[in-house]
C-alpha positions in Angstrom: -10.2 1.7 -10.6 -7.5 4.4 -11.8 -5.9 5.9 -9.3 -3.9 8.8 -11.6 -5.7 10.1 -14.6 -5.7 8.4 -17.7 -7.1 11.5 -19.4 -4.8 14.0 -18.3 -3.9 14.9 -22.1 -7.9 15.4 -22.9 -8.5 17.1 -19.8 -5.5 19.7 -20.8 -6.9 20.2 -24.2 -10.5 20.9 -23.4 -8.9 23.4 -21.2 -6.8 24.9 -23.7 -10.1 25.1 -25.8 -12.0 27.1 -23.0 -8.9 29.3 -22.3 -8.7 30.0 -26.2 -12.2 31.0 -26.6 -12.4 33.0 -23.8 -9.5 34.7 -23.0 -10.2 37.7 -24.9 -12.9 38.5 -23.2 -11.6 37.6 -19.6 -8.8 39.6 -20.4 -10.6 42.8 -20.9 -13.5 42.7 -18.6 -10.5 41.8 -16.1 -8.5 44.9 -17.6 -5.6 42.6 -17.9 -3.0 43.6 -21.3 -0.8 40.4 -20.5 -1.7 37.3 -22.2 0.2 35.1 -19.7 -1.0 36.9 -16.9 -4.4 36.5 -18.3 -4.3 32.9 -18.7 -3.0 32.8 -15.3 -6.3 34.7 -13.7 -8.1 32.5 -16.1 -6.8 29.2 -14.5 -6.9 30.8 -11.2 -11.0 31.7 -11.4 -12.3 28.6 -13.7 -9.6 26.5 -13.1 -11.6 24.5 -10.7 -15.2 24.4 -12.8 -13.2 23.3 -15.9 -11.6 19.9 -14.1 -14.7 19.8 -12.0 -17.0 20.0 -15.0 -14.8 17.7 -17.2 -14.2 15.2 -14.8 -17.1 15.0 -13.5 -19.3 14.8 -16.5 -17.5 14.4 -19.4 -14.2 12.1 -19.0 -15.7 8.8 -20.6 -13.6 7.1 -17.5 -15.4 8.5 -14.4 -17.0 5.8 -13.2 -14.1 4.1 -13.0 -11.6 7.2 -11.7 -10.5 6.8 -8.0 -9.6 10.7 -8.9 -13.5 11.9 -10.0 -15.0 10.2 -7.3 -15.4 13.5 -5.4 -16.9 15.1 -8.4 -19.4 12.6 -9.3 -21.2 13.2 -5.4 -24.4 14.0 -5.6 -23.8 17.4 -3.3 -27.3 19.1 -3.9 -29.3 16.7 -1.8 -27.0 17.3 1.3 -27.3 20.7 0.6 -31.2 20.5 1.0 -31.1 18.9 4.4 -29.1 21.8 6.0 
């Protein structure tokens, strides 16, 4: 079982990817003219869905992540019972 992440570099990229594609767009419906301080309202909304979806569902080492355990609950069950 890791206990740091092993795909730290992947998990930066994909980010980069989702930042890049979207940033444009975030920046303007945001009315935001800096990129750096778009990228930073970027990370600061989506941040969280990003490693959440990415660790959670696509790092091929998530079953065996100390790290993704929290992500890989299955949340909408105890969500029901309330």
């Amino acid at each position: 079982m890791h206990q740091r992440c092993e795909k730290l570099k992947e998990l930066l990229e994909a980010e980069l990817r989702v930042i890049g594609n979207h940033i444009d767009d975030h920046k303007w419906f945001q009315h935001i003219d800096d990129e750096n301080e778009g990228v930073k309202d970027f990370i600061k909304k989506y941040g969280w869905i990003m490693r959440e979806m990415y660790c959670g569902f696509a790092c091929p080492d998530r079953e065996n992540c100390e790290l993704a355990k929290v992500f890989l609950k299955d949340k909408r069950k105890s969500n029901r019972q309330k």
